[in-house]
C-alpha positions in Angstrom: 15.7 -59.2 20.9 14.7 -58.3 17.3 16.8 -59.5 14.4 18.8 -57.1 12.1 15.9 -58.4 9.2 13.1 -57.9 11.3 14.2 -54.4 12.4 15.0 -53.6 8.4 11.7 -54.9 7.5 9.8 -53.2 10.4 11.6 -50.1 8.8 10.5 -50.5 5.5 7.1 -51.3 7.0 7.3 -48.0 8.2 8.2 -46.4 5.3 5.2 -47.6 3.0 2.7 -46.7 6.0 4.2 -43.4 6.1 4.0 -42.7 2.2 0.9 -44.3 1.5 -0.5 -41.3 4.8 1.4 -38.8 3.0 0.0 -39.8 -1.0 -3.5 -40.0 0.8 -3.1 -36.5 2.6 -1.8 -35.1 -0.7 -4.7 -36.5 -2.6 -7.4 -35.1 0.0 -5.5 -31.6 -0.7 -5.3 -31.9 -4.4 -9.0 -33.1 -4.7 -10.0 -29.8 -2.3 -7.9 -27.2 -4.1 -9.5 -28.8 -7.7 -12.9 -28.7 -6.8 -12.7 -25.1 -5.2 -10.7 -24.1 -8.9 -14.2 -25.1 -10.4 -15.9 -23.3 -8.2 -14.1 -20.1 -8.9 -14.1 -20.6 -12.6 -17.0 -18.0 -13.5 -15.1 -15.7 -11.3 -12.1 -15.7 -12.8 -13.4 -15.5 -16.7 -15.2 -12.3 -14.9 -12.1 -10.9 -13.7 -10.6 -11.6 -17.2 -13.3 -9.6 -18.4 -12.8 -6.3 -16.4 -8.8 -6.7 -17.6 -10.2 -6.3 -20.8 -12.0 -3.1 -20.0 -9.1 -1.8 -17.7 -6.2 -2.7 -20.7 -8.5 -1.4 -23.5 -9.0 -4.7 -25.3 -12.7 -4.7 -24.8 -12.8 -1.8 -26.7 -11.2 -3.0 -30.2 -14.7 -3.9 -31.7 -15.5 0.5 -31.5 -14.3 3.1 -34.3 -13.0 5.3 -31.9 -11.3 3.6 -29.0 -11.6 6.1 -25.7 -10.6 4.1 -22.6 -12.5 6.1 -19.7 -11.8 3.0 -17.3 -7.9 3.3 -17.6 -8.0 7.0 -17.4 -10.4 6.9 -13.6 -8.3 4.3 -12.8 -4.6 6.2 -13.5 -6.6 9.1 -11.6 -8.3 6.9 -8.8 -5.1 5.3 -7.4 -3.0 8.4 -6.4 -6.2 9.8 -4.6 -6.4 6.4 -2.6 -2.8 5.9 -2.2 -0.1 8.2 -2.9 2.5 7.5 0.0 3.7 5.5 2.6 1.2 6.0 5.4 2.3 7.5 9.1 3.0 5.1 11.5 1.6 5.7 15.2 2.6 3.6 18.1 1.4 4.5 21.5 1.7 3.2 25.1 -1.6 1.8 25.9 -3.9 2.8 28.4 -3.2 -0.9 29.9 0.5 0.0 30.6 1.6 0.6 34.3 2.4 4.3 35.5 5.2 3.2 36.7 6.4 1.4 33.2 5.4 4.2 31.2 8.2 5.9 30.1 10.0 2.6 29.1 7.4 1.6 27.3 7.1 4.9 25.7 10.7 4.5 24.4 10.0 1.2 23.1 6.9 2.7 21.1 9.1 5.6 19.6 11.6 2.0 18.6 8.7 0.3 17.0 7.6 3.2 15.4 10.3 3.9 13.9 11.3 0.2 12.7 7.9 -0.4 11.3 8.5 2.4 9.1 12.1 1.4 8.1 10.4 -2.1 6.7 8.2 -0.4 4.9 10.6 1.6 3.0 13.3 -0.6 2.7 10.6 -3.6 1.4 9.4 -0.8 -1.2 5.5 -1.4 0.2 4.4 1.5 -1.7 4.6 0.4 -5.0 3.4 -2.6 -4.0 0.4 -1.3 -2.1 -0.2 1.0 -5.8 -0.3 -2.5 -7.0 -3.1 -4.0 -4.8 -5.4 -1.1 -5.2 -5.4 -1.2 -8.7 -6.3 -4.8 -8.6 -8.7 -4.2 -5.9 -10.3 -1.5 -8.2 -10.3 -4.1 -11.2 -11.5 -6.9 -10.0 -12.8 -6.5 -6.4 -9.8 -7.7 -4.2 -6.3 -8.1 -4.0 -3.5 -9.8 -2.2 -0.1 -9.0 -0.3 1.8 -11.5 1.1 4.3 -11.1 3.9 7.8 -12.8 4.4 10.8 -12.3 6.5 14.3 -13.0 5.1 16.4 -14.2 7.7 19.7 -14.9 6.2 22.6 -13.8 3.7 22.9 -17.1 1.6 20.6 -18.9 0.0 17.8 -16.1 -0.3 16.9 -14.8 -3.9 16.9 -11.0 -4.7 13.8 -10.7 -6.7 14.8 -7.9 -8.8 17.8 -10.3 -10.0 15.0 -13.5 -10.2 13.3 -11.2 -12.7 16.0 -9.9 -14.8 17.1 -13.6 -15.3 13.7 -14.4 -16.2 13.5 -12.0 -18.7 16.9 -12.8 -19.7 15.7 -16.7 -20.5 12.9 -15.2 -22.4 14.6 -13.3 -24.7 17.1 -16.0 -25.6 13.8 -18.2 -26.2 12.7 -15.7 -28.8 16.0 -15.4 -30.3 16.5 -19.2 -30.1 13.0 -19.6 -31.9 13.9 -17.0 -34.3 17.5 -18.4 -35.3 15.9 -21.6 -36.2 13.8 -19.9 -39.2 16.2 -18.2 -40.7 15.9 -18.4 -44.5 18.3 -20.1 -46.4 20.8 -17.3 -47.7 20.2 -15.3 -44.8 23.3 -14.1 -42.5 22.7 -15.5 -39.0 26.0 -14.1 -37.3 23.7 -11.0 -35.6 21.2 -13.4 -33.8 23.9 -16.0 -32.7 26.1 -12.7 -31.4 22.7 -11.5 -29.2 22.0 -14.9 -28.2 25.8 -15.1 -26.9 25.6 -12.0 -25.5 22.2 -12.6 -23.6 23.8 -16.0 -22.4 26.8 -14.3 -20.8 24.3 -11.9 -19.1 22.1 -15.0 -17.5 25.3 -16.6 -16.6 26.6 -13.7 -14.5 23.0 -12.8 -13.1 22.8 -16.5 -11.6 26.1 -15.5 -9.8 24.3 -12.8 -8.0 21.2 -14.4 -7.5 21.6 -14.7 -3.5 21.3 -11.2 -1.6 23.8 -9.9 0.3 21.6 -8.4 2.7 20.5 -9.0 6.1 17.1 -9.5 8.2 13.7 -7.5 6.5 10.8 -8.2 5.8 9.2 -8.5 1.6 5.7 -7.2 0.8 5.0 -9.4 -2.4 1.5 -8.9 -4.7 0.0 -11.8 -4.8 -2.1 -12.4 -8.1 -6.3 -12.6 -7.2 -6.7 -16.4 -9.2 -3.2 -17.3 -7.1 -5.4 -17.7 -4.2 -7.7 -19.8 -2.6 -9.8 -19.9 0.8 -11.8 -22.1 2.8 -15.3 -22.5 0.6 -17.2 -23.2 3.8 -16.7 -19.0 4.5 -19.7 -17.3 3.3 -17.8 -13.9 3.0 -14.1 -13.6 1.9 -13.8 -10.8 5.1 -13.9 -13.7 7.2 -11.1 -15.2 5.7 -8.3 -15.1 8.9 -10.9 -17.4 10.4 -11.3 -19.7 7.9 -9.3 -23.5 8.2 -6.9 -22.7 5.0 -5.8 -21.4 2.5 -3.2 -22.1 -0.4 -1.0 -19.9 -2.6 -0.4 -21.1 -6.5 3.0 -20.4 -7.8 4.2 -21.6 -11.3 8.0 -23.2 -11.3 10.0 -23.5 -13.9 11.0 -26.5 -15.9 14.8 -25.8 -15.6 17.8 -27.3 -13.0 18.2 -24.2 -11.5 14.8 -23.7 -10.5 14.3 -27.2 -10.0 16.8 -26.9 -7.4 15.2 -24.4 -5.0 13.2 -27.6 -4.0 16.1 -29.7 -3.7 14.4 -32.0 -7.1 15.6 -33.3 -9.8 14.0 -34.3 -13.2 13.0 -37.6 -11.3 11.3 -36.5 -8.5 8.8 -34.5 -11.4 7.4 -37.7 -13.0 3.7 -37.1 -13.4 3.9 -33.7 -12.9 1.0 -31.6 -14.6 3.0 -29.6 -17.3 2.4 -26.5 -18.9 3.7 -24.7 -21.9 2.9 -20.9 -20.4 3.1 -19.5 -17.0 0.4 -17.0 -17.9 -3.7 -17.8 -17.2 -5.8 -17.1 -20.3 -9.3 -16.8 -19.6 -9.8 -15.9 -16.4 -8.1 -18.7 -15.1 -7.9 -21.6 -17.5 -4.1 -22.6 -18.8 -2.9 -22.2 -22.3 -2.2 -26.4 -21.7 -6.2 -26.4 -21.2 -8.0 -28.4 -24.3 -9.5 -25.2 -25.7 -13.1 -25.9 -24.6 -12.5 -24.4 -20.9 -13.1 -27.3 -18.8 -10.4 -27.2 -16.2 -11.2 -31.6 -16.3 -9.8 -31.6 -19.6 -5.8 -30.6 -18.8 -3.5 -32.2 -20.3 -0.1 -33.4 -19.8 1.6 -33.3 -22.8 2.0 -30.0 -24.9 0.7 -30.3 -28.8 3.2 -30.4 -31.8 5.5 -27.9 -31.8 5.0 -26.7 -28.0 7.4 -26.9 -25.1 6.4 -28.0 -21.5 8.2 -25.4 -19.3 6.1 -24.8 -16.0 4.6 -26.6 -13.9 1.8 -25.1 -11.4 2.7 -25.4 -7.6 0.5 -24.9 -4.5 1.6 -23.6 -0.9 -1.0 -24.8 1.5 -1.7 -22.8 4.8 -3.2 -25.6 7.1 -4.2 -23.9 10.1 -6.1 -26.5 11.9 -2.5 -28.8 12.2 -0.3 -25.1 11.9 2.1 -27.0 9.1 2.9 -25.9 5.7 2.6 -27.9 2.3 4.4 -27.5 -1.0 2.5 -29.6 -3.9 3.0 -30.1 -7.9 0.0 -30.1 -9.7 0.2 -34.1 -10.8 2.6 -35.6 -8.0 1.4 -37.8 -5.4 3.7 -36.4 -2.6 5.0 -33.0 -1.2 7.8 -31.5 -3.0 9.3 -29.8 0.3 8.7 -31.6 3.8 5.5 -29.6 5.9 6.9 -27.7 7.8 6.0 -24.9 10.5 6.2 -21.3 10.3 9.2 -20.2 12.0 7.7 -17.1 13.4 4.2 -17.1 14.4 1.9 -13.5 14.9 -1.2 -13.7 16.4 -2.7 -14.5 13.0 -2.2 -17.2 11.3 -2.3 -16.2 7.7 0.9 -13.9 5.8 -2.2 -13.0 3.6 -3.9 -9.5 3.7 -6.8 -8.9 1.7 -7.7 -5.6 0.1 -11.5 -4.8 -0.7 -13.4 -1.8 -1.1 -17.0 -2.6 -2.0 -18.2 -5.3 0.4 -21.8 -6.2 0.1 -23.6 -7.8 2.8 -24.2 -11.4 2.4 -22.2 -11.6 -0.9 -18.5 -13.2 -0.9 -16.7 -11.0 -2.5 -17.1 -7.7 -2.9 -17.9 -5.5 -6.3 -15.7 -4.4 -8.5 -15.5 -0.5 -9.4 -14.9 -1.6 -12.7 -17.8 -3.2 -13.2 -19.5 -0.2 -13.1 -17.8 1.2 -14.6 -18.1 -1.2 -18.0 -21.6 0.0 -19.5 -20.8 3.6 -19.1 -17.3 2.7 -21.4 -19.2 0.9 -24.0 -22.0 3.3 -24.3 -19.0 6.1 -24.8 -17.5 5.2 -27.3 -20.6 3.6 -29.1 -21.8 7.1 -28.9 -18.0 8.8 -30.5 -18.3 6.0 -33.1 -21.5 6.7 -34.2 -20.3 10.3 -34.4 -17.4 9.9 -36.3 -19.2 7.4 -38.9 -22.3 10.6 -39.4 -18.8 13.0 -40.0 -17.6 10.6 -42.9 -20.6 10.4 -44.1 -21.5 14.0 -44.3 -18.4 14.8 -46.8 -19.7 17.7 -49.4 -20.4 15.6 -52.4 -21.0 17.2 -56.1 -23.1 15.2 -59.0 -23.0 15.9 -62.8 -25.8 14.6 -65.5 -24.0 11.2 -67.5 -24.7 13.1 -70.6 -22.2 15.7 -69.6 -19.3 13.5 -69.5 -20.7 10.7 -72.1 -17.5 9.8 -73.8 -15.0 12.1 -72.3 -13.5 10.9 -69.9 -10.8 13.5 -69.5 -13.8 16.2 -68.8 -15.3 13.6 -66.0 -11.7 13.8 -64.3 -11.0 17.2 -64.8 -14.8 17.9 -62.3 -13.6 15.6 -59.9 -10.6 17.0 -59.6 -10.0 20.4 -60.6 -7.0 22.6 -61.0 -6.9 25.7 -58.9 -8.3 28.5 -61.2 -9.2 26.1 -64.1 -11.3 26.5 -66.7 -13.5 23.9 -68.2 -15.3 23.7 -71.6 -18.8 22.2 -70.9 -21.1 21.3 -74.3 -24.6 21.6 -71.5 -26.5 21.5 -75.2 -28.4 24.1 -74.3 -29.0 23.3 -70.7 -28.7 25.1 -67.9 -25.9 24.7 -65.9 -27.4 24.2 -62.7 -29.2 21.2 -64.6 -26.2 19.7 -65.1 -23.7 20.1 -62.2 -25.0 20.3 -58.7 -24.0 19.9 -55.1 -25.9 16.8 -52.8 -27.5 18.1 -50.1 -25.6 17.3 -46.7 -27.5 15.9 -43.7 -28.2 17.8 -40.6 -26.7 16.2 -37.2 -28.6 16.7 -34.4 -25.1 16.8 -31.9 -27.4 16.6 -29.0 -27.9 13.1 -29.5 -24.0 12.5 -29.7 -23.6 14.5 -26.7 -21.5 12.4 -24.1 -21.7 14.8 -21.3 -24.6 12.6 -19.0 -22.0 9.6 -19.9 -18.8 11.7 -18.2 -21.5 12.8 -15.6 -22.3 9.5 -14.4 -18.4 7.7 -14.5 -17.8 10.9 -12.1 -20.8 10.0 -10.3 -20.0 6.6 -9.7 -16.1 6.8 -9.4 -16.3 9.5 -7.3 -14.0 12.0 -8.7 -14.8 15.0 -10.8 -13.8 15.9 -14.1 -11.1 18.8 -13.2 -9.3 16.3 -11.1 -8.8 14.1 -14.5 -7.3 17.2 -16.0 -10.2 18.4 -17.8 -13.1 20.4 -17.6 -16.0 19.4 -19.5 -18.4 22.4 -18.5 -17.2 25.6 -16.5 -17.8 26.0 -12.6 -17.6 28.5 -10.2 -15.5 28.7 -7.5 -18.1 27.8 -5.4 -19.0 24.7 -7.1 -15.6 23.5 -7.9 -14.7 24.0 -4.1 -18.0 21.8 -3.6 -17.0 18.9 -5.8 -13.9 18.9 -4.4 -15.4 18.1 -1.0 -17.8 15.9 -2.2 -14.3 14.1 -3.9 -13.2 13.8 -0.6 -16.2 12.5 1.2 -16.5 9.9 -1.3 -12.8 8.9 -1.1 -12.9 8.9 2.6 -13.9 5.2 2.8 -11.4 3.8 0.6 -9.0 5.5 2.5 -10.6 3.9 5.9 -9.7 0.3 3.8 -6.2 1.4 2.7 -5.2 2.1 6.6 -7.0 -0.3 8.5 -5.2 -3.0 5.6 -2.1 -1.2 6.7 -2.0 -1.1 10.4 -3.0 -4.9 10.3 0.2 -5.5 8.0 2.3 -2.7 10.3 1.0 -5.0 13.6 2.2 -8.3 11.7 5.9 -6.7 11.1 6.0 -5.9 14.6 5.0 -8.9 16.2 7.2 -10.9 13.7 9.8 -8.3 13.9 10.0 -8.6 18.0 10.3 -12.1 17.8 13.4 -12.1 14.7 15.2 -9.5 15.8 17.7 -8.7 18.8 18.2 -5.5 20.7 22.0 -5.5 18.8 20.2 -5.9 15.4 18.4 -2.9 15.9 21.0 -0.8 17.0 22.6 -1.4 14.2 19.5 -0.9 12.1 18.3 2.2 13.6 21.0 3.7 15.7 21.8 3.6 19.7 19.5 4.7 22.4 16.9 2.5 21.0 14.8 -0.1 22.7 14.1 -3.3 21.6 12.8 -5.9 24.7 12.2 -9.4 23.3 8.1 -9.4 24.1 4.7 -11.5 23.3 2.3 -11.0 20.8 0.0 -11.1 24.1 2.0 -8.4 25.6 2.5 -6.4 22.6 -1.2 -6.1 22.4 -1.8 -5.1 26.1 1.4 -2.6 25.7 1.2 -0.8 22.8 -1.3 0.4 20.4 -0.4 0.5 16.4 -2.5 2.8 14.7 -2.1 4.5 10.6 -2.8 8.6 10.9 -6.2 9.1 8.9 -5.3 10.3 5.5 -1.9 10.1 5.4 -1.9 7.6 2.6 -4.3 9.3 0.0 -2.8 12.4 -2.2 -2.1 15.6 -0.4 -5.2 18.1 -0.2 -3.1 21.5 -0.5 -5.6 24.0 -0.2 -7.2 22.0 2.2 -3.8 22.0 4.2 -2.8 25.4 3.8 -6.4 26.6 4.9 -6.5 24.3 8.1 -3.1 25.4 8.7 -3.7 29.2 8.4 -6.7 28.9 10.7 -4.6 26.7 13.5 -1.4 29.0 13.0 -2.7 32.1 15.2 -4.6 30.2 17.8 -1.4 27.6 18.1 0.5 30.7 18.3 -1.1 32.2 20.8 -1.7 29.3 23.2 2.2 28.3 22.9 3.2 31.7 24.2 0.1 31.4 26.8 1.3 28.4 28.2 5.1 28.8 28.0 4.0 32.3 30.3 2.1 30.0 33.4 4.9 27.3 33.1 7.7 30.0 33.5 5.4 31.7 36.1 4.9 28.5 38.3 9.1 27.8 38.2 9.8 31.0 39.3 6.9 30.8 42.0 8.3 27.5 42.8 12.2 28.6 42.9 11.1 31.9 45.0 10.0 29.0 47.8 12.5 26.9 47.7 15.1 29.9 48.1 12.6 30.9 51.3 12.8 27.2 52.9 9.2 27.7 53.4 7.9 23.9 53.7 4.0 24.8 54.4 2.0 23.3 51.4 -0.4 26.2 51.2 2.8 27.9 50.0 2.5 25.6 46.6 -0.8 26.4 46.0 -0.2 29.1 43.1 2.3 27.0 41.3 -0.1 24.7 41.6 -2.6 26.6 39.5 -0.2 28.0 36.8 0.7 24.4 36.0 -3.2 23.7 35.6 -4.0 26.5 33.4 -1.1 25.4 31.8 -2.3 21.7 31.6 -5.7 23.1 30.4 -4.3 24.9 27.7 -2.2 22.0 26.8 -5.3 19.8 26.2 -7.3 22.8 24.2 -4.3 22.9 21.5 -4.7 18.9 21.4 -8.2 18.8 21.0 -8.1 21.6 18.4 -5.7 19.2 16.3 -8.0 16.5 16.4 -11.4 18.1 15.9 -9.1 19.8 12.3 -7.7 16.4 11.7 -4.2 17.6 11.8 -1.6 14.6 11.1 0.6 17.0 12.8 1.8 15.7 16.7 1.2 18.9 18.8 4.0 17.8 21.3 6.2 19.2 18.9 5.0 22.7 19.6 4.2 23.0 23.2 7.0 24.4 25.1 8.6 22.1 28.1 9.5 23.7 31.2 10.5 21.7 34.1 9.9 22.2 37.3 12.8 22.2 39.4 13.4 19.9 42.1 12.3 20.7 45.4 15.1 20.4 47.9 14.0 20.0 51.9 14.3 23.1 53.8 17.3 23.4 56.1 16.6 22.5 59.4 16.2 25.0 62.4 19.4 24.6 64.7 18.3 24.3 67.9 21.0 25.4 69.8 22.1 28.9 70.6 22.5 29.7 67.0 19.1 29.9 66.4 19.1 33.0 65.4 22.5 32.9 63.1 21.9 34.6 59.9 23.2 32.9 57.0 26.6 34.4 55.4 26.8 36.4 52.3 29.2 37.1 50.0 30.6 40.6 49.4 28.4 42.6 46.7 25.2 39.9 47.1 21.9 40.3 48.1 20.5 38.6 51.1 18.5 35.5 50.2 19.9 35.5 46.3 22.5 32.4 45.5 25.6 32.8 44.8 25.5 30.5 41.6 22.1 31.3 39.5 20.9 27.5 38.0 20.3 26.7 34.6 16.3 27.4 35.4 16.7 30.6 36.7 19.1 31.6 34.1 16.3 30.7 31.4 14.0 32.7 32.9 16.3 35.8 33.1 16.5 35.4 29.4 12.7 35.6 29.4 13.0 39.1 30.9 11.1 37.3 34.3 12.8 38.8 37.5 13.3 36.8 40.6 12.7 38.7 43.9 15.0 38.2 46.3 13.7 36.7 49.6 15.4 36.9 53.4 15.5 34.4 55.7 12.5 36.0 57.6 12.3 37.0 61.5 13.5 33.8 63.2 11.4 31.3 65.5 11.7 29.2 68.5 10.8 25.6 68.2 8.0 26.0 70.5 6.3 29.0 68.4 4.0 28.0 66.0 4.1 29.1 61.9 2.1 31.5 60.7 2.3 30.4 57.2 4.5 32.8 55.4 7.8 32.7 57.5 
């Protein structure tokens, strides 16, 4: 039996072998996350770059400032995403004939819950976000999380408020301290109280009182790294990890989140700015750019107030890290993901330009960049030839030798004046004289090729950025705004094949987090919610995004498709409600008869074809015109009524009883019309009362009609 001291010091034994694992893990991860920060490093002063172009900075060094990129961009976005796109969930064709219609009402559920997530976790704005980032500087992020409880969770909007909030009373704090002598400082103190009391009661209501839902966060394009051994950044789900940077604040409250204290940050790379400068390299940098050269302690006068964490996707082991820049351990124990999807990765990439054999894909902006410099190159050489060609007059020096108040008087003359000139017996026009102004040739300060080619390459036309350079018929307006459309179409493609993978992610996670009393709540009763697989969601249902439903609304487009569908949909509605109505009452007239021979239901039989037929011409119509419209909402439904037995043939002496008939009622008609046959009345369709037909023995055969 081991001794209390050999059990304590097998224990601390433990211990050490266990940290010195975990310092050696976290020093494999720091050393990959470093070296693949190197390798990104011309990237990311690149991306810096095309901010400058997109914000206007790049532009400072012109006369005249134009900023064509920001203006396609503001255009660009609303064509590529403008809304929240339709949400289609259908039974597959994998799903059991018998399990249909339950699995139908489980689509309509997930339907309808994948679009409550979207507009209760605001993905629109955020999705506005990503493709003006993608647009920038090639790609962007959005990450997906699910908050599962009422306590503890942080409501963003607050997070931010109180962050501006600590700014602000940095700034005032800053500002209070140089304050001249002799100055009053009451005002600043009064607004630094004053922003204090607001922090304090934001902090209150930091946690959200909310239940389950998912959060669609943008995820900055240098706050994320891949596996380096992928050749292109499409492949990324496959790749063996991935890691999220995050910056924390120096402060006990955010300190906290983590469960640390200022102990548990010794050696901690600290920063004085949460903000990357240079297309990735820190204000704490050295100044020369080499990410090597960091340092840990902030120059004279600076404050250390962030410190740069890492959350590393591992999915080879399928745990979770949390790392400081500078520590030697995890600051939050690896954990794994509570819910998993059939993908590994919350991360879903946005791209438009993908080039084969290249990582990442091109920037719009980038081509964006020559065309911007050569415009306003082209304005400011303009405008410098306009100052320059200001009417200018000259005078001989003889004329205003010594009089000084005659040299003022022709430079600036009073309206009307009238000047005494000694010319010594010169002429005038000898003396005084206007310089000759240069000719501009505007043609070669035209900038209409320039707009031509940013239209060319953005793929929007000039009307559609609210101007119109050069007049165009209807024809050729109507043209370019196909053309638009065309050349649109692709980035639309991206924006909902992005969506449905991130619509397919909510509902697997969402299937797996929620109960069927959770979604009652959520989206009313009648709805169902059975607790599935990702496996069996996939051979279930299919999640699909309705083509175009994301990009700005064509109207004339609309209105024309519409007005061409309008009359034909018209038309086949009323065709088809006509052989549905005509098959029920067919099929009502034999039941009432008793007749039991099939041949008899041949007729109904073809109505309902026709019917069927039709039915499949309106749906095909809808999607040859790419109609997001569901034509189930416009074809009538009739059902057929249910077909009861016919009564049996006594076959005692009553054979040839006739059945009995109430006073004032036709033979054969019932006494009670049903609800079907009192529809069809009120479609003006009669039904023909039928006797019960000459009678037969048992032995006599039918002859088909009796």
């Amino acid at each position: 039996m081991a001794s209390p001291a050999g059990s304590k010091k097998n224990a601390t034994l433990a211990e050490r072998e266990a940290t010195l694992a975990e310092e050696a893990l976290v020093g494999q991860w720091a050393d990959r996350i470093k070296k693949r920060k190197q390798l990104m490093q011309d990237v990311y002063d690149e991306w810096n770059k095309l901010r400058d172009y997109a914000s206007g900075h790049a532009l400072q060094a012109y006369l005249v400032k134009t900023n064509l990129v920001a203006s396609t961009l503001g255009t660009l976005v609303p064509h590529i995403y403008a809304r929240d796109p339709q949400i289609s969930v259908r039974p597959s064709l994998a799903v059991d004939p018998a399990r249909y219609e339950a699995v139908q009402a489980f689509s309509q559920t997930a339907e309808a819950f994948v679009d409550r997530q979207f507009k209760d976790g605001e993905l629109k704005n955020q999705a506005k976000r990503c493709v003006r980032s993608a647009l920038t500087v090639g790609i962007s992020w959005i990450k997906i999380g699910l908050q599962t409880s009422t306590s503890g969770i942080e409501n963003p909007q607050i997070m931010r408020q109180i962050e501006d909030v600590r700014q602000q009373l940095d700034t005032l704090a800053a500002l209070n301290e140089e304050i001249k002598e002799g100055e009053d400082p009451q005002t600043r103190e009064a607004q630094i109280a004053q922003r204090t009391d607001t922090l304090r009661a934001l902090e209150q209501q930091r946690d959200m009182l909310v239940s389950k839902g998912f959060t669609f966060d943008v995820v900055k394009a240098e706050d994320v790294l891949w596996d380096g051994d992928l050749e292109e950044i499409l492949d990324y789900r496959f790749g063996k990890w991935m890691a999220q940077g995050f910056w924390l604040r120096n402060d006990s409250i955010s300190l906290a989140q983590y469960n640390l204290n200022p102990d548990d940050i010794q050696g901690a790379t600290a920063y004085t700015s949460n903000a990357l400068k240079g297309g990735g390299k820190d204000t704490q940098t050295s100044g020369q750019g080499d990410p090597e050269r960091e340092r840990t302690q902030p120059a004279s006068g600076e404050r250390a107030n962030w410190f740069r964490g890492w959350e590393i996707w591992d999915k080879q082991t399928g745990t979770i890290y949390t790392w400081l820049e500078g520590l030697n351990k995890w600051i939050k124990p690896p954990f794994a993901p509570t819910f998993e999807a059939q993908r590994f990765y919350p991360f879903f990439l946005l791209g438009f330009n993908y080039v084969d054999g290249k990582a990442l894909p091109v920037p719009d902006v980038s081509g964006w960049m020559g065309l911007q410099d050569e415009y306003c190159r082209t304005r400011s050489a303009y405008a410098l030839t306009r100052a320059r060609s200001i009417p200018a007059r000259w005078c001989s020096p003889d004329l205003t030798k010594g009089d000084n108040k005659l040299a003022i008087q022709l430079a600036d003359p009073e309206a009307q004046e009238l000047l005494a000139i000694d010319t010594a017996g010169q002429p005038i026009e000898t003396m005084i004289g206007m310089l000759p102004i240069p000719e501009v040739d505007m043609a070669l300060y035209d900038t209409s090729a320039i707009r031509a080619d940013l239209d060319f390459v953005s793929g929007l036309q000039d009307a559609a950025k609210g101007g119109v350079v050069q007049a165009k018929t209807a024809t050729e307006a109507n043209i370019q705004q196909s053309g638009t459309l065309t050349r649109l179409s692709a980035k639309n493609d991206a924006i909902e094949d992005w969506v449905r993978e991130i619509g397919l992610y909510v509902l697997e996670i969402g299937l797996q987090a929620y109960n069927q009393v959770e979604i009652g709540r959520m989206l009313g009763n009648g709805t169902t919610w059975p607790q599935l697989s990702k496996g069996e969601i996939y051979g279930m249902v299919e999640l699909s995004v309705q083509g175009g439903s994301s990009g700005k609304p064509n109207k004339l487009g609309e209105q024309q498709a519409w007005a061409v569908l309008m009359p034909q949909l018209q038309q086949a509605v009323l065709q088809i409600a006509q052989f549905r109505a005509r098959a029920v009452a067919t099929a009502l007239q034999i039941q009432a008869s008793g007749n039991a021979n099939p041949a008899a239901m041949v007729p109904v039989q073809i109505q309902n074809a026709i019917a069927d037929a039709l039915e499949a011409i309106v749906r095909e119509s809808f999607r040859r015109a790419d109609e997001r419209l569901d034509p189930d909402e416009f074809i009538p439904k009739i059902q057929m009524p249910q077909m009861q037995a016919p009564p049996q043939t006594p076959l005692t002496g009553e054979a040839n009883a006739q059945p009995t008939v109430a006073p004032g009622q036709t033979s054969g008609q019932p006494s009670n019309p049903t609800a079907i046959e009192q529809f069809l009345a009120n479609l003006g369709i009669p039904l023909e009362p039928t006797g019960p037909g000459p009678a037969l023995t048992p032995e006599q055969e039918n002859p088909g009609n009796i």
